[in-house]
C-alpha positions as CSV (number, residue, x, y, z in Angstrom):
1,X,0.0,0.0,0.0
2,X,1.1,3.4,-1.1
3,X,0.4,6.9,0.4
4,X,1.2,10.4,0.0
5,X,0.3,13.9,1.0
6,X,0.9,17.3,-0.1
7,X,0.6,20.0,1.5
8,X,0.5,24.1,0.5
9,X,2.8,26.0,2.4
10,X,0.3,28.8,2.0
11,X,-3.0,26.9,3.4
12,X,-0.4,26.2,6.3
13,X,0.2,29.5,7.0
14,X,-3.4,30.5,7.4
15,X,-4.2,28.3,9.5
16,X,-1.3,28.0,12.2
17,X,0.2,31.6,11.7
18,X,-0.9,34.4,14.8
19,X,0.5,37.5,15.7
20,X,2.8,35.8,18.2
21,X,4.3,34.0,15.1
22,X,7.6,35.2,13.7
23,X,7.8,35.5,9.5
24,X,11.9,34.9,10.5
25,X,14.2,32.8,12.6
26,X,17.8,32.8,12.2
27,X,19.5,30.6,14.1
28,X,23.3,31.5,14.6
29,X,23.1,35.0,13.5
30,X,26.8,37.0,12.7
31,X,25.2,40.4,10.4
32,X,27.3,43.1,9.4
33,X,25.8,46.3,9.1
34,X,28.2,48.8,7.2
35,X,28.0,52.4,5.4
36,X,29.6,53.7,2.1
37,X,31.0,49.9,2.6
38,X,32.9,50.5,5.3
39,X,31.4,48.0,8.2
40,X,30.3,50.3,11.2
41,X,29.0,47.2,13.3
42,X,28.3,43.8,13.3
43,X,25.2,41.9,15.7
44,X,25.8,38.0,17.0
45,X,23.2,36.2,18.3
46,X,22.2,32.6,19.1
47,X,18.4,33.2,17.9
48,X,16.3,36.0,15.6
49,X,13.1,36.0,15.6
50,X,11.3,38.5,13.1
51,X,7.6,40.0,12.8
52,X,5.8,42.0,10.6
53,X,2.8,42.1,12.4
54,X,1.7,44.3,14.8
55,X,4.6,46.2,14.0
56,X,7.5,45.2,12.2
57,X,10.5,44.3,14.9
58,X,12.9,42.0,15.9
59,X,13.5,40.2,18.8
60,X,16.4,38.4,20.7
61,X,15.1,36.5,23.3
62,X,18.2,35.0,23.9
63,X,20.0,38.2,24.0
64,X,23.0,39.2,21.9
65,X,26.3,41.3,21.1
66,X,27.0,44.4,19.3
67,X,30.5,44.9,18.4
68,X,31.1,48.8,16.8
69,X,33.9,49.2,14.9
70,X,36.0,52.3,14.5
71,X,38.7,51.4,11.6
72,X,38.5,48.0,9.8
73,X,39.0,45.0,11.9
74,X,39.2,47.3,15.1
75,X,36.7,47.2,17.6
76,X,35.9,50.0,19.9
77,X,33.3,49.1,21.8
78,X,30.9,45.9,22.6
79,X,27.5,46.3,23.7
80,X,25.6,43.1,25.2
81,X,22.4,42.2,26.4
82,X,20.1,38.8,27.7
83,X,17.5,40.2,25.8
84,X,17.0,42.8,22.7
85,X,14.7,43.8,20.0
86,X,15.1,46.3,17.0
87,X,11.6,48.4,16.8
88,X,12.4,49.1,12.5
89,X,9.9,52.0,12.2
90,X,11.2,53.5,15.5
91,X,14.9,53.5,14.2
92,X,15.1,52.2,17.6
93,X,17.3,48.9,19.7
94,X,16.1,48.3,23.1
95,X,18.4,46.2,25.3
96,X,16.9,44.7,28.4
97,X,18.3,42.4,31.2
98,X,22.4,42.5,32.3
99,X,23.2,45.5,29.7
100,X,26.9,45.6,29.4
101,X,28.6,48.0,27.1
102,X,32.4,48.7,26.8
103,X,34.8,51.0,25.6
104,X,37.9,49.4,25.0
105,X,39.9,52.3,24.4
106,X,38.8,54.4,27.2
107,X,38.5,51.5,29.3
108,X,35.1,51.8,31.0
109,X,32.2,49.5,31.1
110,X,28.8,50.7,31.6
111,X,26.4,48.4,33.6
112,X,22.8,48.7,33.4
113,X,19.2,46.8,33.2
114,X,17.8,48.8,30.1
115,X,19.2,50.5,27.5
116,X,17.6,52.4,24.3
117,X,20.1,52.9,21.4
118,X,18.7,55.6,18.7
119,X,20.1,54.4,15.6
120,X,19.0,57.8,13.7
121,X,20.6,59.7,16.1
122,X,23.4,57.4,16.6
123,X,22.9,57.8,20.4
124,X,22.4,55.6,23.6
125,X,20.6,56.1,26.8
126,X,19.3,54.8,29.6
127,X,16.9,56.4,32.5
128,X,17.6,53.4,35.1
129,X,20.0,52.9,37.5
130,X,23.6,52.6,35.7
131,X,26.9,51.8,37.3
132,X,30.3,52.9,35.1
133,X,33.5,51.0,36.1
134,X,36.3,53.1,34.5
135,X,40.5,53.1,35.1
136,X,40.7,54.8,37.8
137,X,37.0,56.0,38.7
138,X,33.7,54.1,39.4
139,X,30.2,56.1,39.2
140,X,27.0,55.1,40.0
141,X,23.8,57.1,39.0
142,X,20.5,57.0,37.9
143,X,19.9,58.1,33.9
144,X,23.2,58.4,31.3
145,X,23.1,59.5,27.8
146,X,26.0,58.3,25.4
147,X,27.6,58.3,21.7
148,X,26.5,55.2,20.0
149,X,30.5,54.1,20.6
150,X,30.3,55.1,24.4
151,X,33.6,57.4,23.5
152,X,31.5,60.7,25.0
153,X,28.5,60.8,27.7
154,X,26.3,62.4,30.4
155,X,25.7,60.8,33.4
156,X,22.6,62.2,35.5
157,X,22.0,61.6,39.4
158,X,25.6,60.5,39.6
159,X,28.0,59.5,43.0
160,X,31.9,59.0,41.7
161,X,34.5,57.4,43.5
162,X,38.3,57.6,42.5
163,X,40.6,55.4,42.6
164,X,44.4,56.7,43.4
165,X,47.0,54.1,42.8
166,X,49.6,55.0,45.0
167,X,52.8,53.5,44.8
168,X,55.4,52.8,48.3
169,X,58.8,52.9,47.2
């Protein structure tokens, strides 16, 4: 006995497709994102998930990295996140959940639960608590405002504490 089915990917769709139903999953995700082809950034993540309905965004549920480049193969900052999504008509990346995001050449690390990074404005922000580790300063506060490279910021609310390295001949 023989038997076969077909089935139209289409008619599947209509049925089992809701709102909560990405059109997208990437699995293993390295995208490089460059201008004038020159590559500005790059996004890593273990799982995309993409919708078009409601609204069209992108979600990382199982977080990811942002590495932002300032000459070719050179890295100036990392920004990471257990959780992120890109709102495309907002030109906006919210990262939620154990924000970390690094300058390597000024050698500070900004610490947070939420961040919002305007893409249009190239500029990154937070209104929760933050804490910045630097060289030779720490500062906590509440509310900071950054350069989407973390090379220039505000800090709002803010309590700093230097550290002096003294040396004992």
């Amino acid at each position: 006995m023989l038997f076969s089915c077909e089935n139209d990917l289409e008619t599947i769709t209509t049925v089992t497709a809701t709102d909560e139903t990405p059109s997208e999953i990437v699995n293993e995700m390295h995208t490089l994102y460059s201008d004038s082809g020159v590559v500005v950034y790059e996004i890593i993540a273990t799982r995309m998930e993409k919708f078009d309905v409601p609204a069209p965004k992108t979600i990382f549920k199982n977080g990811f990295q942002v590495n932002f480049f300032k000459d070719k193969d050179s890295i100036v900052s990392t920004l990471t996140a257990d959780y992120a999504e890109i709102r495309e008509n907002e030109n906006l990346i919210v990262a939620r959940n154990n924000v970390i995001f690094t300058n390597f050449d000024k050698k500070q690390t900004l610490k947070t639960e939420e961040l919002f990074w305007d893409q249009k404005a190239k500029r990154v922000k937070t209104d929760k608590s933050f804490y910045i580790k630097g060289e030779n300063t720490e500062t906590w506060g509440y509310g900071v405002d950054t350069d989407e490279t973390f090379s220039d910021y505000r800090a709002h609310k803010v309590t700093i504490k230097t550290i002096i390295n003294d040396t004992i001949p």
